[in-house]
The first five atom37 places (N, CA, C, CB, O) and aatype in JSON, in Angstrom:
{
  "aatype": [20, 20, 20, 20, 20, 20, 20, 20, 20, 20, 20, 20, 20, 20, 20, 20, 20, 20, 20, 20, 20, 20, 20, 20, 20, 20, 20, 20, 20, 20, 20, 20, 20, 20, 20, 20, 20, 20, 20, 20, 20, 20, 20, 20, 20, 20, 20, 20, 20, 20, 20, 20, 20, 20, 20, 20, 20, 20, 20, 20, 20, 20, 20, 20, 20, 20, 20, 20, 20, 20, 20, 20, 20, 20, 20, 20, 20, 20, 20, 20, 20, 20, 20, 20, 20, 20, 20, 20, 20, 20, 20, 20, 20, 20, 20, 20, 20, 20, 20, 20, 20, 20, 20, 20, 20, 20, 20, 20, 20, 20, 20, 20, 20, 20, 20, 20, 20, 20],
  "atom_mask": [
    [1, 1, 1, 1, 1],
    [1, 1, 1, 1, 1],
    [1, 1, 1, 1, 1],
    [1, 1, 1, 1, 1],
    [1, 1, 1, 1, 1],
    [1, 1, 1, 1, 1],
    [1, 1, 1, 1, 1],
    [1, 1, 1, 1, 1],
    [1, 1, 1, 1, 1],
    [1, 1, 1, 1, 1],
    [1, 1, 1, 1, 1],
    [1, 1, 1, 1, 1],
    [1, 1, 1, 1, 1],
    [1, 1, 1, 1, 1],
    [1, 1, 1, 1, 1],
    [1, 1, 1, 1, 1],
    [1, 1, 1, 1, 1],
    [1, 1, 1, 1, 1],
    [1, 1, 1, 1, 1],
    [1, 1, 1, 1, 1],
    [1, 1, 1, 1, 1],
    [1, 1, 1, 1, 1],
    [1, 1, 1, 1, 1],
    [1, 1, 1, 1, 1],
    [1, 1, 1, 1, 1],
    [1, 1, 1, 1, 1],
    [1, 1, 1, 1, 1],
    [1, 1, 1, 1, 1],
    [1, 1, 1, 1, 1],
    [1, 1, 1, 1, 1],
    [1, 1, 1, 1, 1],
    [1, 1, 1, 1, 1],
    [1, 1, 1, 1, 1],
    [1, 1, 1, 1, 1],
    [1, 1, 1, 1, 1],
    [1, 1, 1, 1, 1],
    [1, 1, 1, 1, 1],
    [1, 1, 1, 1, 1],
    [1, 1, 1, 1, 1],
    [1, 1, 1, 1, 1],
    [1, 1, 1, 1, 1],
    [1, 1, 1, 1, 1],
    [1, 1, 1, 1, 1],
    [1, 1, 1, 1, 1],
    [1, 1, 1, 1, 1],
    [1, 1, 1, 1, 1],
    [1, 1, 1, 1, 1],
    [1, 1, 1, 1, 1],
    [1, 1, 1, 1, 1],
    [1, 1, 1, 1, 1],
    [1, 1, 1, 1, 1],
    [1, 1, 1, 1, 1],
    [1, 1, 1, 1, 1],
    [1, 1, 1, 1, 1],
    [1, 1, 1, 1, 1],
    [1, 1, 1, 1, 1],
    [1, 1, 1, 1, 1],
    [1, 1, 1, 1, 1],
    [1, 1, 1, 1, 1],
    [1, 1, 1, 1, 1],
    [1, 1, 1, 1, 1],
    [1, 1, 1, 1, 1],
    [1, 1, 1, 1, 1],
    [1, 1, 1, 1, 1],
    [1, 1, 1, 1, 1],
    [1, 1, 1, 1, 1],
    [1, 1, 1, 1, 1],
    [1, 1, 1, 1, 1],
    [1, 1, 1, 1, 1],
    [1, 1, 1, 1, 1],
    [1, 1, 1, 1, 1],
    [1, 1, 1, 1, 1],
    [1, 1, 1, 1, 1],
    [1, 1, 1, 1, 1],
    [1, 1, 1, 1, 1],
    [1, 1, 1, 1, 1],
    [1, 1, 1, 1, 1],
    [1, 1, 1, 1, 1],
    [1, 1, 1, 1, 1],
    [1, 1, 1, 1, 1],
    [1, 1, 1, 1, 1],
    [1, 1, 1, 1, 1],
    [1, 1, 1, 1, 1],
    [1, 1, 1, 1, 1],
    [1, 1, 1, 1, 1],
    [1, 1, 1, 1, 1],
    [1, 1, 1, 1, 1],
    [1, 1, 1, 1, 1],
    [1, 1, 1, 1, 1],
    [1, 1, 1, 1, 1],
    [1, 1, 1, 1, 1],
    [1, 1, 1, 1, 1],
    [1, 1, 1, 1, 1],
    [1, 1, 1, 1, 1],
    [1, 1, 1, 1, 1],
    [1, 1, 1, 1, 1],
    [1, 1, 1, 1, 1],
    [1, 1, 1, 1, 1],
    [1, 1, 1, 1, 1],
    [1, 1, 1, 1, 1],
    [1, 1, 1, 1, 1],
    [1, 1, 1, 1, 1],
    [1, 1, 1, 1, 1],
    [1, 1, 1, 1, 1],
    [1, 1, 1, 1, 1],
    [1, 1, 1, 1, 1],
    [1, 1, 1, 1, 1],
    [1, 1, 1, 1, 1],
    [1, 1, 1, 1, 1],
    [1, 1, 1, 1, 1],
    [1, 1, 1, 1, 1],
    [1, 1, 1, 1, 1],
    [1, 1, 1, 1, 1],
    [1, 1, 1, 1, 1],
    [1, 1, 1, 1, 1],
    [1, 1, 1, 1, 1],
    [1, 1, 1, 1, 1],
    [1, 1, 1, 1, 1]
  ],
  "atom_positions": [
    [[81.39, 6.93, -15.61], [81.71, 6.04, -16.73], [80.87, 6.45, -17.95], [81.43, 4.54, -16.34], [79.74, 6.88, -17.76]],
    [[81.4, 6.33, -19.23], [80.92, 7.08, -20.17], [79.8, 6.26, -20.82], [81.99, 7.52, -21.07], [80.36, 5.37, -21.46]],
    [[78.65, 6.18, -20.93], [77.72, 5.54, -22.07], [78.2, 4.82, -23.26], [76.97, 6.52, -22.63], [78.77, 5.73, -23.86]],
    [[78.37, 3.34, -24.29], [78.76, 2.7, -25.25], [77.54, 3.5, -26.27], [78.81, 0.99, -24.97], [77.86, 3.84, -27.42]],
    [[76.48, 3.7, -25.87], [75.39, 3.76, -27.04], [75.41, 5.45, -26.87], [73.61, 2.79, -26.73], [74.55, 5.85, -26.09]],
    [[76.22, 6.46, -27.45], [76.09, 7.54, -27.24], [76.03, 8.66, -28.72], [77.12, 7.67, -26.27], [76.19, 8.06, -29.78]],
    [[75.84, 10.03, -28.81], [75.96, 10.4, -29.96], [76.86, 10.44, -30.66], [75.66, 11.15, -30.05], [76.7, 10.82, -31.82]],
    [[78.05, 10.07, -30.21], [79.01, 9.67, -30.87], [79.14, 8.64, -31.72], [79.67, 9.57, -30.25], [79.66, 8.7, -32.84]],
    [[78.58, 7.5, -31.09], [78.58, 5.95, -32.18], [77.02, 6.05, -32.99], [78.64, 4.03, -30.95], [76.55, 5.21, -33.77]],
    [[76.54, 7.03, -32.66], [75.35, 7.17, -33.29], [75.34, 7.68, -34.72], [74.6, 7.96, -32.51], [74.81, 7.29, -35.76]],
    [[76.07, 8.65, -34.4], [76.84, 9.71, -35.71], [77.56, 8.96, -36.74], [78.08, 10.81, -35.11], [77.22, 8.94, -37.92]],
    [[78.69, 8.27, -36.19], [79.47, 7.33, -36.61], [78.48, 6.03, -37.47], [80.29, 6.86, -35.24], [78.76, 5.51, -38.55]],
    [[77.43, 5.77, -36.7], [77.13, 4.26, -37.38], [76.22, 5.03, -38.74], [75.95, 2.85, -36.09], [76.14, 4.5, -39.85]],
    [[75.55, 6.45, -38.37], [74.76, 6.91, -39.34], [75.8, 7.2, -40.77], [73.97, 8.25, -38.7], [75.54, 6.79, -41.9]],
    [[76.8, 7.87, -40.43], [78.33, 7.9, -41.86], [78.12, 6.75, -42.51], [80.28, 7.78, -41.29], [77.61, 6.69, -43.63]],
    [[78.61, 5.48, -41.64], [79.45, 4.01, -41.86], [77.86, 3.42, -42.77], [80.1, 2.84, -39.84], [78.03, 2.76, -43.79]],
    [[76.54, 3.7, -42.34], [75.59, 2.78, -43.14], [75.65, 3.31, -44.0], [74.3, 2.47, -42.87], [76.11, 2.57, -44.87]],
    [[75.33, 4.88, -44.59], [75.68, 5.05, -46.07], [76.68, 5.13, -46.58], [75.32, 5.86, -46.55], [76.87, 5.85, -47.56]],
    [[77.45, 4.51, -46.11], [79.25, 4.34, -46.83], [79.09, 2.73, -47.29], [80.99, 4.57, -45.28], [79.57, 2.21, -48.3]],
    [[78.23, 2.08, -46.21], [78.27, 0.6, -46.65], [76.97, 0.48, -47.53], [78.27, -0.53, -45.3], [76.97, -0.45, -48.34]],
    [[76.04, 1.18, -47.49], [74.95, 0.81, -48.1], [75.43, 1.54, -49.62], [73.49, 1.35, -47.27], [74.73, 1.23, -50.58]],
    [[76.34, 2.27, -49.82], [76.91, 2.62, -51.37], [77.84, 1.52, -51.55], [77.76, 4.2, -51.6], [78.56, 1.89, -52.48]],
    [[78.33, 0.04, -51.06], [78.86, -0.12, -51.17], [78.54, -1.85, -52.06], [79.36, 0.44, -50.18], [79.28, -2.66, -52.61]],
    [[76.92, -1.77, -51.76], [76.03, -2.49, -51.83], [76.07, -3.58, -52.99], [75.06, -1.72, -51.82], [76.27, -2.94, -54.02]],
    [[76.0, -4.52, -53.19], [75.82, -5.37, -54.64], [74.54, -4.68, -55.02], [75.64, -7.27, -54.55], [74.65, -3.89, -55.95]],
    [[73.61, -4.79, -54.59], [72.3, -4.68, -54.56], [71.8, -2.89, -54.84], [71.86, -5.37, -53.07], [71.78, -2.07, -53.92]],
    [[71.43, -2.59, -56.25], [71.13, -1.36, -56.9], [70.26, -0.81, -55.69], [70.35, -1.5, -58.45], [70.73, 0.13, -55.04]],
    [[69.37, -1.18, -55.45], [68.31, -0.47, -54.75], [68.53, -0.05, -53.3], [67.17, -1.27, -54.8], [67.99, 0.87, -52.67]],
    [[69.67, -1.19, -52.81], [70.58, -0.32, -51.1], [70.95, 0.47, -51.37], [71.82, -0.77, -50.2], [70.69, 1.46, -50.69]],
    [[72.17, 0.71, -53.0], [72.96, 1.46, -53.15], [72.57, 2.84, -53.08], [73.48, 1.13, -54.09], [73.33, 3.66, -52.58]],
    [[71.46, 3.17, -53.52], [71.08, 4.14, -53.4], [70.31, 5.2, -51.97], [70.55, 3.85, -54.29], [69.61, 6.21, -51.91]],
    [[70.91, 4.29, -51.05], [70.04, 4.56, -49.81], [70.83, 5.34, -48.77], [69.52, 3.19, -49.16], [72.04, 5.08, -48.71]],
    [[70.44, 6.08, -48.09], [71.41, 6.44, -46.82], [70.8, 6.74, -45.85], [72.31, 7.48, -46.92], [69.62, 7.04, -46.02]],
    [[71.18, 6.78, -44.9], [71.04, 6.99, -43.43], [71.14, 8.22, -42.64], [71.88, 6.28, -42.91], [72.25, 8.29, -42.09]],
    [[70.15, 9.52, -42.3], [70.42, 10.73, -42.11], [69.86, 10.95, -40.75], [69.94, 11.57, -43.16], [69.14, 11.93, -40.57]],
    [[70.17, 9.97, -39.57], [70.36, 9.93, -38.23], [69.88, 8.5, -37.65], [69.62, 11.11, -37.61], [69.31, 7.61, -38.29]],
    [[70.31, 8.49, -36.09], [69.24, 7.25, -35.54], [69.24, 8.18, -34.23], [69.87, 5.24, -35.36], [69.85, 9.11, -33.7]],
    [[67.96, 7.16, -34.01], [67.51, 7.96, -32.31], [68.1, 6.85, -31.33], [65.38, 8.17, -31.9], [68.77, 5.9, -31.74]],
    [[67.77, 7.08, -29.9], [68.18, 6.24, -29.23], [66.36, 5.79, -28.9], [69.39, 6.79, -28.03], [65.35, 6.4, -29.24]],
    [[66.52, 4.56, -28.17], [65.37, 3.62, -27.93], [64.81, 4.4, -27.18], [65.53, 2.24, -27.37], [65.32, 5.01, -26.24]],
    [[63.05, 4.47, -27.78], [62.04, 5.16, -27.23], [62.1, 4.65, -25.29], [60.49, 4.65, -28.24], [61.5, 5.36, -24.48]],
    [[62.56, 3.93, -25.01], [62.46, 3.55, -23.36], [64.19, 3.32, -23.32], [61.26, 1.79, -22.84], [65.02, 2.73, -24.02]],
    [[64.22, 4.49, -21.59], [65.46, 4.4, -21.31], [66.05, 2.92, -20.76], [65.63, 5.46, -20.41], [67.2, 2.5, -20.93]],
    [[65.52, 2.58, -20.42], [65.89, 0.98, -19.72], [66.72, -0.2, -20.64], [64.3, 0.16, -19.34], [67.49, -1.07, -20.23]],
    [[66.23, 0.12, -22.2], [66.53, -0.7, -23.16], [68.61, -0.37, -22.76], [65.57, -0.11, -24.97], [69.31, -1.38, -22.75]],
    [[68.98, 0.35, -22.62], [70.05, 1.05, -22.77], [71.0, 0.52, -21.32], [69.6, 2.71, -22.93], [72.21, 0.73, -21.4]],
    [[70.55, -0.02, -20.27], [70.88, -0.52, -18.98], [71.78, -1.51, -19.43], [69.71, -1.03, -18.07], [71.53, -2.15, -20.45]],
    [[72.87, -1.7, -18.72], [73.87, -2.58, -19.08], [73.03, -4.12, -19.02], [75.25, -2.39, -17.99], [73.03, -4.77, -20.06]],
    [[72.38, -4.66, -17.92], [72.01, -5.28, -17.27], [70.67, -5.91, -18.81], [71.74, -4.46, -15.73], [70.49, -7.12, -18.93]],
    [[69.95, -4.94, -19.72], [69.2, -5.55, -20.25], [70.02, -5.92, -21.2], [68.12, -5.03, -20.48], [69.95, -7.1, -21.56]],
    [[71.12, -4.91, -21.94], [71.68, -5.4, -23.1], [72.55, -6.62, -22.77], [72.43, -4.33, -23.79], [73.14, -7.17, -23.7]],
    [[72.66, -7.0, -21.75], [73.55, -7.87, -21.42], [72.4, -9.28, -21.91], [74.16, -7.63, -19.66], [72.45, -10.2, -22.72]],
    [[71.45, -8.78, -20.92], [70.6, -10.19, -21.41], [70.08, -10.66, -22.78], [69.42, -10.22, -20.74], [69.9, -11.82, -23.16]],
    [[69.8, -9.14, -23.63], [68.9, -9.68, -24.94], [69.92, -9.35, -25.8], [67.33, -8.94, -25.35], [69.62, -9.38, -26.99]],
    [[70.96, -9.07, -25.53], [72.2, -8.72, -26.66], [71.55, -7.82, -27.68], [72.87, -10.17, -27.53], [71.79, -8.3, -28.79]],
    [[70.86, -6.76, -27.76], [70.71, -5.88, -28.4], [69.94, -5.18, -27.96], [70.55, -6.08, -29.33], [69.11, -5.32, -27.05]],
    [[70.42, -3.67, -29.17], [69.36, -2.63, -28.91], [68.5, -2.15, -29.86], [69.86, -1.58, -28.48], [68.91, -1.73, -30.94]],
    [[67.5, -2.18, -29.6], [66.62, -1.74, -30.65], [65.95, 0.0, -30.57], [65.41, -2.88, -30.57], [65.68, 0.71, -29.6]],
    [[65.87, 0.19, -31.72], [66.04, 1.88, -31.61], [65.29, 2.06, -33.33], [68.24, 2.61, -31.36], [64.83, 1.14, -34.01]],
    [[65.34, 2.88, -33.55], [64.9, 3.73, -34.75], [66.14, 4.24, -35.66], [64.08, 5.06, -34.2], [67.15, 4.74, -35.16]],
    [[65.96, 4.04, -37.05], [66.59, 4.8, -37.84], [66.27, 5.61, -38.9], [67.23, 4.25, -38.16], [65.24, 5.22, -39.45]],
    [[66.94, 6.96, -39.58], [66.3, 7.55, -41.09], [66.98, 6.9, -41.98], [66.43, 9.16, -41.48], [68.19, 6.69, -42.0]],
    [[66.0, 6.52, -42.88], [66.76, 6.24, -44.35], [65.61, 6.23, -44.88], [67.74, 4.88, -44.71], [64.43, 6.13, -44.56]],
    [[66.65, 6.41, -46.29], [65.64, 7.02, -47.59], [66.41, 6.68, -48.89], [65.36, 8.9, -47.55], [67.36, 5.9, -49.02]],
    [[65.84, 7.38, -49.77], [66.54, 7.71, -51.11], [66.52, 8.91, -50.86], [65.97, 7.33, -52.49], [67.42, 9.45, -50.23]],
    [[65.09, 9.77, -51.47], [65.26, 11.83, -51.02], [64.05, 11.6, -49.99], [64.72, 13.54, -52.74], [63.66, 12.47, -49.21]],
    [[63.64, 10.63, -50.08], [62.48, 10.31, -48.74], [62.82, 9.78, -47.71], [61.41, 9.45, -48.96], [62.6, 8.57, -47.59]],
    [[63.47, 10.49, -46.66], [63.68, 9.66, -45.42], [62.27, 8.72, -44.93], [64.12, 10.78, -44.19], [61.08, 8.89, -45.19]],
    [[62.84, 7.86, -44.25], [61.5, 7.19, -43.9], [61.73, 6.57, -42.44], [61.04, 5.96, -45.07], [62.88, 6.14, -42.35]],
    [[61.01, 6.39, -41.31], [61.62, 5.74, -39.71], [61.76, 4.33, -40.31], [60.34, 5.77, -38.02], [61.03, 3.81, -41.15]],
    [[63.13, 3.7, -39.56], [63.13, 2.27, -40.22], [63.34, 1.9, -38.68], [64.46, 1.75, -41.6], [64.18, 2.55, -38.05]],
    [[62.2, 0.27, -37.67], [62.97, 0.08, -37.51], [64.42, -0.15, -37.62], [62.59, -0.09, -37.41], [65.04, -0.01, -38.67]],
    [[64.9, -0.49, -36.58], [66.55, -0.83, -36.39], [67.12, -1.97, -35.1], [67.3, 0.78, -36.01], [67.29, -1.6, -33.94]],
    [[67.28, -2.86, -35.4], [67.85, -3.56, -34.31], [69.48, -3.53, -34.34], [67.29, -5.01, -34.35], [70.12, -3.33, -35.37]],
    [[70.02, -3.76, -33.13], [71.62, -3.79, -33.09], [71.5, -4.89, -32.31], [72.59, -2.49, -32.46], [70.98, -5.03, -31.2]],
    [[72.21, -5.89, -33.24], [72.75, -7.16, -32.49], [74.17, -6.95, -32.1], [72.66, -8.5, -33.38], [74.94, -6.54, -32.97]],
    [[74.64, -7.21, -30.82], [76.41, -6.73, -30.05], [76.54, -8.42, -30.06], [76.61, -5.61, -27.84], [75.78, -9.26, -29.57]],
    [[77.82, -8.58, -30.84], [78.8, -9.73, -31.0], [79.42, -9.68, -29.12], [80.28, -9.27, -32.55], [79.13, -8.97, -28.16]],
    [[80.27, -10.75, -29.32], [81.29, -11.25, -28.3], [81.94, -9.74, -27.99], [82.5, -12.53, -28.98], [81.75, -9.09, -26.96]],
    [[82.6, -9.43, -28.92], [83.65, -7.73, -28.45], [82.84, -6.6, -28.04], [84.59, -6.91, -29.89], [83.26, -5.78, -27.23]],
    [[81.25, -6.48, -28.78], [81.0, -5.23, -28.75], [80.19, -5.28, -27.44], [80.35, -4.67, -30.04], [79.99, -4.3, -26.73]],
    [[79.52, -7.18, -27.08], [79.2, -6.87, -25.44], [79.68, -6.43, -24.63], [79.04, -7.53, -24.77], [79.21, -5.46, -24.03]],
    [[80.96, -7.09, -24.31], [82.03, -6.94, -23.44], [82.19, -5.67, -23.34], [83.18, -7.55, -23.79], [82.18, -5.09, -22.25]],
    [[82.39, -4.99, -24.67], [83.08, -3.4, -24.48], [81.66, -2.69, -23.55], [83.45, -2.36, -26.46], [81.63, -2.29, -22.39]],
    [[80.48, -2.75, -24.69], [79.23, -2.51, -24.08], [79.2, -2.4, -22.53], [78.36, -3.54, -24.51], [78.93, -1.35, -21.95]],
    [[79.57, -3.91, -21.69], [79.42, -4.11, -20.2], [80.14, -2.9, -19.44], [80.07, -5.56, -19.75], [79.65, -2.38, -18.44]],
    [[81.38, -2.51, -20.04], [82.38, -1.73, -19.27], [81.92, -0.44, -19.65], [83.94, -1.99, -19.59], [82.45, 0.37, -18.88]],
    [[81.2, 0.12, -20.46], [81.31, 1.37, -20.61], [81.85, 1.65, -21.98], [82.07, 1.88, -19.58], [81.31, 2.66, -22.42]],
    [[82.65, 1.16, -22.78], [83.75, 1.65, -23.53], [82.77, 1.99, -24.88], [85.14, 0.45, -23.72], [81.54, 1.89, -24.91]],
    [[83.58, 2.39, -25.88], [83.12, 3.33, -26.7], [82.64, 1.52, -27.8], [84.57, 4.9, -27.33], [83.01, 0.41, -27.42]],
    [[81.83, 1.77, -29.07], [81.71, 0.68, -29.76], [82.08, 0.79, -31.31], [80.42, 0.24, -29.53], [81.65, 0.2, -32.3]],
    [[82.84, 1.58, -31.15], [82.96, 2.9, -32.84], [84.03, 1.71, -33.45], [84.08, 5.3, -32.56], [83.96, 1.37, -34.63]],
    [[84.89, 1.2, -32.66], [85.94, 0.01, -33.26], [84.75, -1.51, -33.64], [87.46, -0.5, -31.65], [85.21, -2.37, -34.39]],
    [[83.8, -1.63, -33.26], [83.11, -2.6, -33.43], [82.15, -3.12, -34.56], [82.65, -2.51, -32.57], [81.6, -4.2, -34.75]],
    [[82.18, -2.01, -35.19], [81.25, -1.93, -36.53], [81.84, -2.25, -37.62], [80.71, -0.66, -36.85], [82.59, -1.41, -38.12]],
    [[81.69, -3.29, -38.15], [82.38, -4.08, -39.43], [82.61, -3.46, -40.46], [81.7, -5.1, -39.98], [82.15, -2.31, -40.46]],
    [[83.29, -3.83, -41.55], [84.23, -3.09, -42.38], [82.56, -2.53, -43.49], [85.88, -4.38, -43.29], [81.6, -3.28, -43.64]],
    [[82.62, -1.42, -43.94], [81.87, -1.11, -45.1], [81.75, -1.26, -45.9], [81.75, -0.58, -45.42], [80.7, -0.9, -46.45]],
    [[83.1, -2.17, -46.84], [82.93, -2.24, -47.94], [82.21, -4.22, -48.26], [84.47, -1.63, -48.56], [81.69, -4.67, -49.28]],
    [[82.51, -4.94, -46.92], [81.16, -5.86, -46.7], [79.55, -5.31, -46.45], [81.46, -6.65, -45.41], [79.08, -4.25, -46.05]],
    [[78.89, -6.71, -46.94], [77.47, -6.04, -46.74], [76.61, -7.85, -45.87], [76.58, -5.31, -48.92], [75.44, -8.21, -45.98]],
    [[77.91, -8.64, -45.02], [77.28, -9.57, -44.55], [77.04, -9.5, -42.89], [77.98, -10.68, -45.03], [76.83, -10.45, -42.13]],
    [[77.13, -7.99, -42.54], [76.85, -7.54, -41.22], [75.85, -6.81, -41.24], [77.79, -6.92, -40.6], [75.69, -5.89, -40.43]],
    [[74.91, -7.18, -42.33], [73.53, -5.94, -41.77], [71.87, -6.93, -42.85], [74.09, -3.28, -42.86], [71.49, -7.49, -43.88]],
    [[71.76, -6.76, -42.36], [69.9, -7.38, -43.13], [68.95, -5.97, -43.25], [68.68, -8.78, -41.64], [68.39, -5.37, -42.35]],
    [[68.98, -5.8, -44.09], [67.29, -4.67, -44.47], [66.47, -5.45, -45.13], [67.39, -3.15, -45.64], [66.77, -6.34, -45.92]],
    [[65.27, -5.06, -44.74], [63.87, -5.51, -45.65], [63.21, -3.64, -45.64], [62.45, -7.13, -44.46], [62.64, -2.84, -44.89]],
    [[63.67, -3.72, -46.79], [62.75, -1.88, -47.51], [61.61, -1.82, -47.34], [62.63, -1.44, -49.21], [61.18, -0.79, -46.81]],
    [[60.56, -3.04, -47.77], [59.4, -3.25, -47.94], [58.61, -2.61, -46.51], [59.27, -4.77, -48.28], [57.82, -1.69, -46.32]],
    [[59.46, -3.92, -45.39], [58.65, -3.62, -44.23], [59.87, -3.06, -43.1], [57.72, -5.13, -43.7], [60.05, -3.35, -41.92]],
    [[60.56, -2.19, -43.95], [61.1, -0.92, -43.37], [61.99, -1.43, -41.98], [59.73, 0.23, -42.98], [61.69, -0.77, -40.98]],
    [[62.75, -2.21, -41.81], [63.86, -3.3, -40.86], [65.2, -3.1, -41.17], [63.68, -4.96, -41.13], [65.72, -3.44, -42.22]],
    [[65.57, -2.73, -40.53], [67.38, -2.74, -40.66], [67.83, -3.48, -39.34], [68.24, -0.91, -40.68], [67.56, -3.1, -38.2]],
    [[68.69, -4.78, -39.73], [69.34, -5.17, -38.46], [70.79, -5.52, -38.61], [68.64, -6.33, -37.84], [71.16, -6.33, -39.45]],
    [[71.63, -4.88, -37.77], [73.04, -4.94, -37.54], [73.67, -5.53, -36.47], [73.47, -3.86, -37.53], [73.4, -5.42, -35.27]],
    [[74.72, -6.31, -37.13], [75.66, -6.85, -36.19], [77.07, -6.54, -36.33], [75.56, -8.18, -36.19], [77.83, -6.46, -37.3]],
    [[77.25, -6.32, -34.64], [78.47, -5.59, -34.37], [79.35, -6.61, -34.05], [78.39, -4.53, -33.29], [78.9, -7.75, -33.93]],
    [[80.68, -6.38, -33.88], [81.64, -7.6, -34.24], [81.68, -7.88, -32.51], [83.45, -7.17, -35.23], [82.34, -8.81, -32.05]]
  ]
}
């Protein structure tokens, strides 16, 4: 059975944040992008069984302006993207439209990005 949190939706969510973060009301997102994420320093975070319980994953991301910088990153999984999550299935359909900006919270300051998947 194939992994939900794989380099595939990894790749994908890294595109989709600087597509949404240009998409930004807010001058100072707009200018920001996203030039990878890692997966969570501990493999366990990634177990169906934990994401099931804490409904997210927390992991690392780059973003910058020309300064990448490690941002945390939390992923909060909605109703669809658990479910898909539980089975295996891919989560690339689960990531909210880009040209909204009421599926994600950053704080720049103290370097936090948190997303919710539909």
């Amino acid at each position: 059975m194939e992994e939900s949190f794989n380099k595939e939706f990894c790749e994908l969510l890294e595109y989709h944040l600087t597509n949404t973060f240009a998409h930004s009301p807010d001058a100072r997102v707009r200018g920001l992008w996203c030039d990878g994420i890692l997966p969570p320093a501990v493999d366990s975070q990634l177990t169906r069984k934990h994401v099931n319980d804490t409904r997210r994953i927390v992991t690392t991301a780059f973003i910058g302006y020309n300064d990448i910088q490690l941002y945390g990153l939390t992923i909060l999984l909605g109703r669809y993207s658990l479910r898909r999550y539980s089975r295996g299935y891919s989560l690339q359909d689960c990531v909210p439209d880009k040209e909204t900006s009421d599926w994600y919270t950053l704080d720049i300051n103290k370097r936090q990005l948190e997303i919710r998947l539909l």
